[in-house]
C-alpha positions in Angstrom: 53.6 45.6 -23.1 51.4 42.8 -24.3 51.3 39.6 -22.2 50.4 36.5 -24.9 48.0 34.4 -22.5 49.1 31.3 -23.1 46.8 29.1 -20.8 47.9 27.8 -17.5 50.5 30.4 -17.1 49.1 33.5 -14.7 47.6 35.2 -17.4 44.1 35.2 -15.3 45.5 36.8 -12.7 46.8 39.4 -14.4 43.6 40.1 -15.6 42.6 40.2 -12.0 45.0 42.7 -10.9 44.4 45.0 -13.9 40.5 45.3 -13.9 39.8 48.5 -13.7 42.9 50.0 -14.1 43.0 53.1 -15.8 46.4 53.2 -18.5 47.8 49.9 -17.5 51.5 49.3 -18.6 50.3 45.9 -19.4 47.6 43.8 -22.1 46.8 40.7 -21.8 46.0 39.3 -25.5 44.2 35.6 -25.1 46.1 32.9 -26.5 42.9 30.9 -26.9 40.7 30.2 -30.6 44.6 30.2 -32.2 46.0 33.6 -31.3 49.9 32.9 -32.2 52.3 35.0 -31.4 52.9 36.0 -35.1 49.9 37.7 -35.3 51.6 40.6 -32.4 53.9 43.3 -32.8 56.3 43.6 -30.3 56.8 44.2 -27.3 56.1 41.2 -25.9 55.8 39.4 -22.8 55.7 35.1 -22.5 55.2 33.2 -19.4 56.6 30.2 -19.2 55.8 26.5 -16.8 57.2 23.3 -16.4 55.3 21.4 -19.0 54.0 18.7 -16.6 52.8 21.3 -14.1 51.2 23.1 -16.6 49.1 20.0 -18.5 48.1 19.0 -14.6 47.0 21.9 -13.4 44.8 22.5 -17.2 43.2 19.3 -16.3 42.4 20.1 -13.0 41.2 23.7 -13.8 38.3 21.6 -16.3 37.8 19.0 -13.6 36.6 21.6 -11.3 35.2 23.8 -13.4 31.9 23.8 -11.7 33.2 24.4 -8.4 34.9 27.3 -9.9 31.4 28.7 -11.9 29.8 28.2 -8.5 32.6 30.1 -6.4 32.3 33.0 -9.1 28.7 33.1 -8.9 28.1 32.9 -5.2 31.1 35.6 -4.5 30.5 37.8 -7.7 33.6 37.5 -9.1 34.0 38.4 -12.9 34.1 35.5 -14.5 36.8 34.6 -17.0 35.8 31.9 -18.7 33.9 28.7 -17.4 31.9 27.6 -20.3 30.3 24.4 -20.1 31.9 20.8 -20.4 31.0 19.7 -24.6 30.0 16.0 -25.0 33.6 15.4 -25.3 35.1 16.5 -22.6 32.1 15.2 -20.2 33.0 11.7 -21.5 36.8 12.0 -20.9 36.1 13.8 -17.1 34.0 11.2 -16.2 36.5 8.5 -16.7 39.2 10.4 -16.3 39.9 11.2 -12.4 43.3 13.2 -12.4 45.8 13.7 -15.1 47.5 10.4 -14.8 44.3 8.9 -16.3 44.2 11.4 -19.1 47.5 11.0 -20.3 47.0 7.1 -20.2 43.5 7.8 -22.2 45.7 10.1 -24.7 48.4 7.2 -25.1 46.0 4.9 -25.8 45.4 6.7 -29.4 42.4 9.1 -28.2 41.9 12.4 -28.8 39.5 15.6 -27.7 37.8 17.9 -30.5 39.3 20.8 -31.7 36.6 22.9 -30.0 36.7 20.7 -26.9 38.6 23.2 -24.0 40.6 20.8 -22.3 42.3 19.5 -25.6 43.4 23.7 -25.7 44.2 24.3 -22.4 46.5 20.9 -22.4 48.0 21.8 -26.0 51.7 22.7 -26.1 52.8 26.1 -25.9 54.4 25.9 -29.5 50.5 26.4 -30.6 50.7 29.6 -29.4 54.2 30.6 -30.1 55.3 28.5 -32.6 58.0 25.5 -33.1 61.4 26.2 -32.7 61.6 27.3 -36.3 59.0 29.5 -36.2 59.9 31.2 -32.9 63.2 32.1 -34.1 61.4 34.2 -36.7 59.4 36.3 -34.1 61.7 36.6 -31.0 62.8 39.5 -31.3 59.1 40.9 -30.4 59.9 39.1 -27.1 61.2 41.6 -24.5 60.0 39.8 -21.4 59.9 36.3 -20.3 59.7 34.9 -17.0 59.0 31.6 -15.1 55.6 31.7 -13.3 56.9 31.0 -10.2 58.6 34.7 -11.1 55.5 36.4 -12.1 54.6 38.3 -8.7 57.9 39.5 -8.6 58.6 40.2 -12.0 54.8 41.9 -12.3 55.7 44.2 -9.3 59.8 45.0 -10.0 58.8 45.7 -13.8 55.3 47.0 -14.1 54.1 48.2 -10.4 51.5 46.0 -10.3 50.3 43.8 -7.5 49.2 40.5 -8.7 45.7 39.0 -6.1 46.6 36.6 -3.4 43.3 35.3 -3.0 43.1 31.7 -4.4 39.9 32.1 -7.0 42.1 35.0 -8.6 44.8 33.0 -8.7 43.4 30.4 -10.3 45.0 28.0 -7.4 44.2 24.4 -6.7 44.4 25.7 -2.5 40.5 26.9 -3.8 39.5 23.5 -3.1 40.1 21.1 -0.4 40.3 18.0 -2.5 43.0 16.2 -3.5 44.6 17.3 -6.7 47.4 14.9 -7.9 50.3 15.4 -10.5 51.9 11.9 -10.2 52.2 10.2 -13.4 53.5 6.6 -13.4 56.5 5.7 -14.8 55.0 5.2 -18.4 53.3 8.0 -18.8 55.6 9.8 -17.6 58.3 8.7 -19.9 55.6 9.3 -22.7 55.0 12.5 -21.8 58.0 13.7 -21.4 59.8 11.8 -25.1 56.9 12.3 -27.0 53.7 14.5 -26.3 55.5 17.5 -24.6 59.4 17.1 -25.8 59.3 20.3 -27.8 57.6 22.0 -24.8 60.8 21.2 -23.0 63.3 22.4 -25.5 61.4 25.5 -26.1 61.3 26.4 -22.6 65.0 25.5 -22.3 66.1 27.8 -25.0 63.8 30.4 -23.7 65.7 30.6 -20.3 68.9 31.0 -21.9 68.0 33.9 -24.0 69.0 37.6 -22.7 64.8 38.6 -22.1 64.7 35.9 -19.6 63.9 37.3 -16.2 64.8 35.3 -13.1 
């Protein structure tokens, strides 16, 4: 089974539980540098998140991204991922001091580089599996989705494998104890929701009513 890592959605994890695993049932294929999901055969596996959940906790994973390096390197974790802030994103993060702030700097008419991870991480998922149109075409290589709020149970029902409970594996914001908001005022929100992630939403809708979803 191949697991499209589509950012923000457990795939780390995953990784985690399978390192060193001799014959896993499961690959995880990186979503990142434009992986989409019509470059796959089937079968395959998508994970999906509440859109707002899943931009917040992308912005968080950058703003702490040197906490995280740090925790990797002083525990010798493998690390998976962590490159270093580009001029871009060092000038967003600095003003920039939880989502709410970076959604009002993206309504604003701003943007991140291409190459710039934040802009990926926070991209919608239809970069990775297409718009509606173009996920019709390749659903039927999907025979697995699940919300991640499922994954631990769906990973251990389905495949025998224990996801880590530790926090650094899990990629969880309980690492740190800072606060780590996902408020947006009522603008933003409303812009979020109508016009950056709309399709996110839709997607995820029709997703959960199709006969691969697991609950």
């Amino acid at each position: 089974m191949h697991i499209l890592h589509i950012p923000k959605t457990g795939g780390t994890a995953i990784k985690y539980a399978i390192e060193g695993m001799p014959d896993a049932p499961v690959s995880i294929i990186d979503a990142g540098h434009n992986f989409h999901l019509n470059h796959l055969g089937g079968p395959c596996m998508i994970i999906l998140r509440d859109p707002l959940e899943r931009f917040c906790s992308a912005f968080w994973e950058r703003k702490t991204m040197l906490l995280r390096k740090a925790e990797a390197d002083r525990n010798s974790y493998r690390s998976f991922g962590y490159a270093l802030y580009s001029p871009g994103e060092k000038r967003v993060l600095d003003v920039c001091n939880e989502p709410n702030d970076f959604v009002r700097y993206l309504r604003t008419g701003n943007s991140l580089g291409h190459h710039d991870i934040l802009a990926e991480l926070t991209a919608s998922i239809t970069r990775w599996i297409g718009n509606m149109e173009n996920y019709l075409i390749n659903e039927g290589k999907i025979a697995v989705a699940c919300d991640i709020e499922n994954l631990t149970a769906v990973m251990q029902k389905r495949f025998g494998i224990t996801l880590p409970t530790d926090p650094f594996r899990k990629r969880s914001r309980q690492l740190f104890d800072i606060e780590q908001s996902y408020e947006l005022d009522a603008d933003n929100l409303k812009w979020f929701k109508t016009v950056y992630r709309k399709l996110d939403y839709d997607i995820n809708a029709y997703i959960r009513s199709r006969h691969y979803y697991v609950k």
